[in-house]
C-alpha positions as CSV (number, residue, x, y, z in Angstrom):
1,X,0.0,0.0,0.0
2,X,1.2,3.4,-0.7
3,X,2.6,5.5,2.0
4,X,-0.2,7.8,3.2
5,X,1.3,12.1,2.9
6,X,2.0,13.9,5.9
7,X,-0.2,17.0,4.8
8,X,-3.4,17.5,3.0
9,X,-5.5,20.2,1.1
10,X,-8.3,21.3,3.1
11,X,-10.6,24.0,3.5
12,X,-11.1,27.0,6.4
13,X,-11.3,30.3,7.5
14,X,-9.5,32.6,9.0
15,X,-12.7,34.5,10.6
16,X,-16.1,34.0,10.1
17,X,-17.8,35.8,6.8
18,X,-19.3,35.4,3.3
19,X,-18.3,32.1,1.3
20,X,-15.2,34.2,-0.2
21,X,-13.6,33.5,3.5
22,X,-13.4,29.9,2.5
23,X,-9.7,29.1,1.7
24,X,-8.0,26.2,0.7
25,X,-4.8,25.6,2.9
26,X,-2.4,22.9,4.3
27,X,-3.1,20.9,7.1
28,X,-1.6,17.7,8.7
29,X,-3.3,14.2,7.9
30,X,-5.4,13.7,10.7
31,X,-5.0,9.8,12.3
32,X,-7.4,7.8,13.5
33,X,-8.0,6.7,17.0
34,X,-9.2,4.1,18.4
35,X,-12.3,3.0,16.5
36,X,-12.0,5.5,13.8
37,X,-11.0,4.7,9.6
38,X,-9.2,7.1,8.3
39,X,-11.0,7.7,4.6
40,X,-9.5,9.3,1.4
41,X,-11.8,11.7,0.9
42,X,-14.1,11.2,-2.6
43,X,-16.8,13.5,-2.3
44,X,-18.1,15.7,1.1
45,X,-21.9,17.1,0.8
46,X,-21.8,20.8,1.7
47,X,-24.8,21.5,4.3
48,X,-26.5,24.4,6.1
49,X,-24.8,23.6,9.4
50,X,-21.8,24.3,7.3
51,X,-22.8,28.0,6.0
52,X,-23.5,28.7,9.9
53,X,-20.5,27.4,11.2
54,X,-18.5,29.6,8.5
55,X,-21.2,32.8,9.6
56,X,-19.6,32.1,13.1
57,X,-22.9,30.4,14.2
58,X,-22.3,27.4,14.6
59,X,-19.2,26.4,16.4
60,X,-17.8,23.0,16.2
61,X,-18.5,20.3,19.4
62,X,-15.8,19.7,21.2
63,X,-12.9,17.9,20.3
64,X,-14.5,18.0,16.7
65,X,-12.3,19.5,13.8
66,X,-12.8,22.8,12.8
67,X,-12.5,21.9,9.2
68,X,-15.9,22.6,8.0
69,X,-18.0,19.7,6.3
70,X,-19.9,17.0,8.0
71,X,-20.4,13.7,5.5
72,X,-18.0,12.6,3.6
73,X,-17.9,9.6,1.1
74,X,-14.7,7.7,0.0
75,X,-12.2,4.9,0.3
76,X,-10.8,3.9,3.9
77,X,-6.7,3.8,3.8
78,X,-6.2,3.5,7.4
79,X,-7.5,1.7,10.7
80,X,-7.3,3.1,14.0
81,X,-6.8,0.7,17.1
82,X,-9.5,-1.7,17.7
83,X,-11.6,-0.5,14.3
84,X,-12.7,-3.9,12.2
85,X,-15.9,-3.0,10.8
86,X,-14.3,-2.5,7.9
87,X,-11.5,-3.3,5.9
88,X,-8.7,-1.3,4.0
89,X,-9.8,-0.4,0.7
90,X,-13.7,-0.7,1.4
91,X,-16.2,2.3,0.3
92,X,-17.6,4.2,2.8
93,X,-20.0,7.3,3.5
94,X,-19.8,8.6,6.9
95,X,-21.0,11.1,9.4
96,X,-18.8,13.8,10.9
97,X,-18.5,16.1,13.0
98,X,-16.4,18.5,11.3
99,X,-13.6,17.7,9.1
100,X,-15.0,16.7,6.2
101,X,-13.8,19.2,3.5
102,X,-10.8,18.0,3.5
103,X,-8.5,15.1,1.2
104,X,-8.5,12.8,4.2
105,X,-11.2,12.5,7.5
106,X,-11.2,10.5,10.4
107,X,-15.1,8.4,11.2
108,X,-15.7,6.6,13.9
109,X,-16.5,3.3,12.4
110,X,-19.7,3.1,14.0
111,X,-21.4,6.2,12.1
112,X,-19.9,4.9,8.3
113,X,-21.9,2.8,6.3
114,X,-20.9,1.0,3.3
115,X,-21.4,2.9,-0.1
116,X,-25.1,1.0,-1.2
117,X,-24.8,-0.8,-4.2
118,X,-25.4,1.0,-7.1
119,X,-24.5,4.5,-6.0
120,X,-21.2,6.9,-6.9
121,X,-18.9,7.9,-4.1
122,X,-20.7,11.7,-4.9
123,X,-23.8,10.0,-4.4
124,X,-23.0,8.7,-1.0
125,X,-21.8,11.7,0.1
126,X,-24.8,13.2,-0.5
127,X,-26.6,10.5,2.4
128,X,-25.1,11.2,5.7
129,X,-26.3,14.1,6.9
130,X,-29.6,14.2,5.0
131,X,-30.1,10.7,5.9
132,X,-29.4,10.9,9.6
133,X,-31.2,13.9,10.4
134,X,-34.6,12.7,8.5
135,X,-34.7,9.9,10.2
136,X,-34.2,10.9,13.8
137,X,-36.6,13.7,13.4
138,X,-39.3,12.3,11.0
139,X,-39.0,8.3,11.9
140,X,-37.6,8.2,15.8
141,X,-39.0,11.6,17.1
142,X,-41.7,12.4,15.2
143,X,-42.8,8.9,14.8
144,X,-44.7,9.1,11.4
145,X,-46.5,5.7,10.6
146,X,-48.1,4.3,6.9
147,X,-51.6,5.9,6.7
148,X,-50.2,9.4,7.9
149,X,-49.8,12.7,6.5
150,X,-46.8,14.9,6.2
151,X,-45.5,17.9,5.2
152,X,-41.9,19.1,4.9
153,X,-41.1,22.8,4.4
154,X,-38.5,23.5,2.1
155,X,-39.0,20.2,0.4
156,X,-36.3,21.2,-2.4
157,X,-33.8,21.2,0.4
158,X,-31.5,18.4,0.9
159,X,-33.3,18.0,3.6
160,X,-36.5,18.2,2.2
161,X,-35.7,16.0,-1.2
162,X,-35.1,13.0,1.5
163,X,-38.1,13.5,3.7
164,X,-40.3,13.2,0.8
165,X,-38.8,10.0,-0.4
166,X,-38.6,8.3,2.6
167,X,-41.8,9.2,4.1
168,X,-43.7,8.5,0.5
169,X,-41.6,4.9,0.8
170,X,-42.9,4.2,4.2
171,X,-46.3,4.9,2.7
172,X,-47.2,8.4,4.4
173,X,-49.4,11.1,1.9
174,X,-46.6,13.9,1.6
175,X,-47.4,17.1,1.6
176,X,-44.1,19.7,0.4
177,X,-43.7,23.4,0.1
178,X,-41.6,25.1,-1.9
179,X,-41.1,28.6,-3.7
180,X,-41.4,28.5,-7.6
181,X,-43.6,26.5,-9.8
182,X,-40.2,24.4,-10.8
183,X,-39.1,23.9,-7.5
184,X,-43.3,22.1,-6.4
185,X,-42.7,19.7,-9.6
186,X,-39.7,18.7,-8.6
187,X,-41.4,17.6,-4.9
188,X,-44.0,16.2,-7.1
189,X,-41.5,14.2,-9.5
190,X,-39.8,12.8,-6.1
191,X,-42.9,11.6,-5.2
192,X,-45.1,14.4,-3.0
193,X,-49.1,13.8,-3.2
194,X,-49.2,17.4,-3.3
195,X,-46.9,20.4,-3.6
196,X,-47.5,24.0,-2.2
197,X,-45.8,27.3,-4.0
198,X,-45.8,29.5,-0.6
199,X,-45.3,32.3,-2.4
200,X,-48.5,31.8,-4.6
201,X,-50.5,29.8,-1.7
202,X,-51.3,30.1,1.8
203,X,-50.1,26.8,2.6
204,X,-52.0,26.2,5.7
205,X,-55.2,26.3,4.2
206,X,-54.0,24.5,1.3
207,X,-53.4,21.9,3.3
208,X,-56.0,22.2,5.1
209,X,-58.0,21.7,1.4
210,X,-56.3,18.6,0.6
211,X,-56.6,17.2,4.1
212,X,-60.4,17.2,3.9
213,X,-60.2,19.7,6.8
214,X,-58.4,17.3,9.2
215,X,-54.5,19.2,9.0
216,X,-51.5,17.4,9.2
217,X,-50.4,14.5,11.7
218,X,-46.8,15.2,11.0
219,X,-44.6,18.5,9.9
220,X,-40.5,18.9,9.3
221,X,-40.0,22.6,10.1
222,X,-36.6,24.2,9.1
223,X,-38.5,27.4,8.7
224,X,-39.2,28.8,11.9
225,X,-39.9,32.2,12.7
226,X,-43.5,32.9,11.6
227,X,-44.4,29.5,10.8
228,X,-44.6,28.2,14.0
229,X,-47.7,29.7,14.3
230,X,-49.0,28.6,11.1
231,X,-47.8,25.3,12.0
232,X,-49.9,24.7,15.1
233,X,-52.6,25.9,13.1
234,X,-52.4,23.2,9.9
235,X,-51.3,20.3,12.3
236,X,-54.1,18.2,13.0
237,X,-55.6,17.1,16.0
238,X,-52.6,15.2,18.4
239,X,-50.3,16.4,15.3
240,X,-47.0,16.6,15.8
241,X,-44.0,19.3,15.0
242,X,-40.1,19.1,15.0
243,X,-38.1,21.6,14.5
244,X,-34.7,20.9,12.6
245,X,-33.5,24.4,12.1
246,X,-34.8,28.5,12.1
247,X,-34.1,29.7,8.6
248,X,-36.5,32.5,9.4
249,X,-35.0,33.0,12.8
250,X,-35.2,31.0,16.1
251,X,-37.8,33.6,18.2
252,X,-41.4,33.9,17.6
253,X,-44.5,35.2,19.4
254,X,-46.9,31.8,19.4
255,X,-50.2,31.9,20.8
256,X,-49.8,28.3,22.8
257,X,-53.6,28.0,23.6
258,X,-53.5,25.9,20.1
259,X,-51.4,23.5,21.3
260,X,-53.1,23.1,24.3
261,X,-56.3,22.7,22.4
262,X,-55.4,20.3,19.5
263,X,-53.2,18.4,21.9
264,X,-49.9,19.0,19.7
265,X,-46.4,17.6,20.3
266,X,-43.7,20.6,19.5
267,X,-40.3,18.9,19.5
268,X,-36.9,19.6,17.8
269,X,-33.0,18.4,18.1
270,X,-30.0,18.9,16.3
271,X,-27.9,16.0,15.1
272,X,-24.0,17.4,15.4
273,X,-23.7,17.5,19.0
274,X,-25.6,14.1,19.3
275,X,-22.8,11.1,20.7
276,X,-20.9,9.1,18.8
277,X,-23.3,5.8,20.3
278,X,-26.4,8.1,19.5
279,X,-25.4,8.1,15.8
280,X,-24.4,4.6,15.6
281,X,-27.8,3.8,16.2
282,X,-29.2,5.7,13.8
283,X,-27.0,4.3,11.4
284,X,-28.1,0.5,12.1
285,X,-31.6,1.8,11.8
286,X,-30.7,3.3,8.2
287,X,-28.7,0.5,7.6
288,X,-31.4,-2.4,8.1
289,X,-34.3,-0.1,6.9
290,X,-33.2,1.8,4.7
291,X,-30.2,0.6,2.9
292,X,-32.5,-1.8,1.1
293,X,-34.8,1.2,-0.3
294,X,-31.6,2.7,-1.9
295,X,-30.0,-0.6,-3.7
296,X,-33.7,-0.9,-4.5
297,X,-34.4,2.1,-6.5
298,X,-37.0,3.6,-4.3
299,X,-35.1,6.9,-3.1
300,X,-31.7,8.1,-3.5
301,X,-30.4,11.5,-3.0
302,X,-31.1,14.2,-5.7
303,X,-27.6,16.1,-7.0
304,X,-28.0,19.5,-8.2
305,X,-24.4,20.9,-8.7
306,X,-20.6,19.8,-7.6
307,X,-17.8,21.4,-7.4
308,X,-14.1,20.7,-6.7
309,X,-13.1,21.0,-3.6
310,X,-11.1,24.0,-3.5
311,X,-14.5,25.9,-5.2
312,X,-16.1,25.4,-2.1
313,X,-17.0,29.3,-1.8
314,X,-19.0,28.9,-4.8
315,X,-20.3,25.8,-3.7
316,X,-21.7,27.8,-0.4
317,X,-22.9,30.6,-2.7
318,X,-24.8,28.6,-4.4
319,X,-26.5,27.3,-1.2
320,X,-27.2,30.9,-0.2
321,X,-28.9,31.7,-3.3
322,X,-31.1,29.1,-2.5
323,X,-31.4,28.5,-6.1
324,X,-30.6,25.0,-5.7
325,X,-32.6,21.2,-5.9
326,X,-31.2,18.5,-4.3
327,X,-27.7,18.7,-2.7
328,X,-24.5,20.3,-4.0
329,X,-21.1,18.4,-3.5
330,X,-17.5,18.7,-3.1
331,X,-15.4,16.3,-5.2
332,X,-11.5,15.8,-4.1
């Protein structure tokens, strides 16, 4: 096996700002400890979390890297003490904490997964963070079963592109809002029952249209701001909300009586901070459940643009401009 390099390209800032702060720069090969695979680095999704972090919103967890960039996808080169889930040379996609912009990332073993069949290394990195979060939130938290409606905000998000395939494969009626004409068929071509211009439609009483009056059982909000209000009015009766982000900002007045009345759950979490054992088992979960949607054709994640790694300002631009479908990768 060739000798792995002392130093790698990776990405950072010097202080926080617009995407022109991104630079790339020199670092030293991070190794793995014990449990971790170190992984040459194919492909690293670029993510929300990762705009805020480089806004100086969103500081890394402790310990983490400061190297921006949390899922990764590529080829593991090295094994840290006591690792054996995998083997040198396997594919891999993996969840990080930080780090993952970057030629080379450490994983603990227990939050990679191997590539599913049938998918590029660009594709793969396109799952972690997508992946995790909509499952936690949608499947653990919020619970949704077959039978149930639900609605995602943003659904041309990378967040949202998920949620709609995986609670339409699960056999939920999904409801998705989004901002242009375009942007609604594209939920609808990934297979939402109905889609919901905002900026055309009040979506809660759209909803509350197609719902026969009843609401929602289930919303993924990464709105916030004023929609929590309008949220606890389209959720149905013992609905439930989680929050995933605040896109709109994180402080709202809400008239509470609602929930009181309808009987509505309002939870939330955020996935970076969560433990390393926390994410290993939502990794089996995707794994067993999940895995076999993806080598079967039923969902897979929806690529809009990529760009090399060292273009990673534009990459973030891009994510600002909100112009996007799907998710926008890195390639190394």
């Amino acid at each position: 096996m060739t000798a792995l390099p002392q130093t790698m390209t990776a990405i950072g800032f010097e202080a926080p700002g617009g995407p022109e702060v991104l630079q790339a720069r020199k670092r030293p090969v991070p190794q793995p400890g014990r449990g971790e695979v170190l992984v040459a680095v194919a492909a690293a999704g670029i993510n929300r979390p990762d705009v805020l972090q480089r806004m100086g919103g969103y500081a890394p967890p402790p310990g983490a890297s400061d190297i921006p960039g949390l899922e990764i996808a590529g080829t593991v080169v090295a094994l840290g003490e006591g690792a054996s889930r995998f083997k040198l040379g396997d594919t891999v996609c993996g969840l990080v904490a930080g780090g993952g912009y970057a030629e080379y990332a450490v994983v603990h073993e227990s939050n990679a997964l191997p590539v599913p069949a049938g998918l590029s290394l660009i594709e793969a990195a396109a799952i972690p963070e997508t992946y995790f979060t909509v499952w936690t939130n949608v499947f653990q938290r919020g619970r949704l079963h077959a039978g149930e409606s639900f609605m995602v905000h943003g659904g041309t998000s990378g967040i949202g592109t998920t949620a709609i395939q995986l609670a339409k494969a699960f056999g939920a009626t999904v409801l998705a809002t989004a901002g242009s004409a375009e942007k609604c068929q594209a939920c609808r071509d990934l297979g939402a029952d109905h889609a919901i211009n905002y900026r055309e439609q009040d979506f809660v009483a759209a909803a509350k249209e197609v719902t026969g009056g009843r609401g929602v059982d289930l919303i993924l909000d990464m709105v916030g701001g004023g929609y929590i209000n309008r949220n606890y009015d389209v959720a149905a009766e013992s609905g439930r909300i989680v929050q995933i982000a605040f896109l709109n900002g994180p402080k709202a007045e809400v008239d509470y009586r609602r929930l009181m009345m309808k009987r509505l759950t309002h939870t939330g979490s955020t996935l970076r901070p969560r433990t390393i054992a926390e994410k290993a088992g939502i990794a089996a979960e995707l794994e067993a459940k999940v895995w076999p949607l993806i080598k079967a054709g039923r969902c897979k994640p929806v690529i809009h643009a990529t760009f090399p790694l060292t273009e990673a300002a534009a990459g973030h631009a891009l994510m600002e401009s909100n112009a996007h479908i799907g998710k926008i990768v890195l390639t190394v």
